[in-house]
N, C-alpha and C positions, 0 to 999 in steps of 0.2 A: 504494500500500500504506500503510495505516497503523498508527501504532506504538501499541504495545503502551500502554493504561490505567497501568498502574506506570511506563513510560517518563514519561509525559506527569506523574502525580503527583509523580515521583521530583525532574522537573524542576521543577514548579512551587514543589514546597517549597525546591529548591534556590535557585529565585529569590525565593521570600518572603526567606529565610534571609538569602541575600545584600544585599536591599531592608534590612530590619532594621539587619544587621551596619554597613553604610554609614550609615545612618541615624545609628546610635549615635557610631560614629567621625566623626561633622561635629560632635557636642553639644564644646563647651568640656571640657579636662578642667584640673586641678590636681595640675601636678607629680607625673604619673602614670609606670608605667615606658613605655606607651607615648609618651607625651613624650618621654623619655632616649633613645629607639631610633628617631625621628623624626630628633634633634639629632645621631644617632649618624649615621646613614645622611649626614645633610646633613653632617657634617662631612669623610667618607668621600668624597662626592662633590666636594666643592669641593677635596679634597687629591691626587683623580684615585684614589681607590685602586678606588675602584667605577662603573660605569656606568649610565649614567641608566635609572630604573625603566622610562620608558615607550619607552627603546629596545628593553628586552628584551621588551617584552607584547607591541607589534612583530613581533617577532621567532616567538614564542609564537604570536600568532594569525595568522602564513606558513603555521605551519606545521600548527597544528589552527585555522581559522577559528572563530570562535564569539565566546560572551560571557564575561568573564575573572568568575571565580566568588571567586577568591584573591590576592593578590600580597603576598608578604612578603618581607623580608631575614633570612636567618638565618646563623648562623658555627658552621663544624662543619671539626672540626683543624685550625683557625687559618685558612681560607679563607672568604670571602663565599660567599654562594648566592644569586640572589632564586627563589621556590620561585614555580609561578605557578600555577592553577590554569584552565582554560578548558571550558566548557561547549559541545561543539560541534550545531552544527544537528540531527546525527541523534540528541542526545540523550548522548552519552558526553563521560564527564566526562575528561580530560588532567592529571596532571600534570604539570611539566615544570620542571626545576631547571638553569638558567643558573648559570657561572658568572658571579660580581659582577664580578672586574675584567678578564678578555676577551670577556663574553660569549658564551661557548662553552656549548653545550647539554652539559650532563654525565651526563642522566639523563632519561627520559622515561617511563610506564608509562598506562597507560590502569587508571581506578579501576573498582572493581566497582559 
């Protein structure tokens, strides 16, 4: 069977999207706030308060396989989160928010 013309578009702009956004994020920046939230996370890490990004993507694609579309740290009522996004084979997108310092999946929903 195969998937639906919009499935297949939805994705591919999802992966332009992604190609890009990466893209831009390797260019040098100056003293940017994403800078401060790189140094934030490293410093998090090295003081144990948060767990390594790429155990939770891991983790993430156990449990939806696919291609990771997102991964960011965010702080919501004084808790870490890394929020993760994944693109799975049949085309649906996941997202999935880990807690930062156990690792505990706290949230999960499939996007539209």
């Amino acid at each position: 069977m195969s998937k639906p013309d919009y499935v297949l578009r939805g994705a591919l702009a999802i992966t332009l999207a992604t190609g890009v956004t990466l893209l831009l994020a390797g260019l040098p920046r100056g003293g940017t706030a994403h800078d401060e939230d790189r140094e934030m996370a490293a410093e998090l890490l090295e003081q144990g308060e948060i767990r390594p990004l790429d155990e939770l993507v891991a983790k993430a694609q156990a449990l939806h396989p696919g291609r990771v579309l997102e991964a960011e740290l965010e702080r919501k009522r004084g808790r870490h989160y890394y929020e993760i996004e994944i693109l799975g084979g049949d085309g649906v997108v996941w997202e999935m928010k880990f807690d930062a310092a156990t690792g505990e999946l706290a949230e999960e929903e499939q996007e539209d």
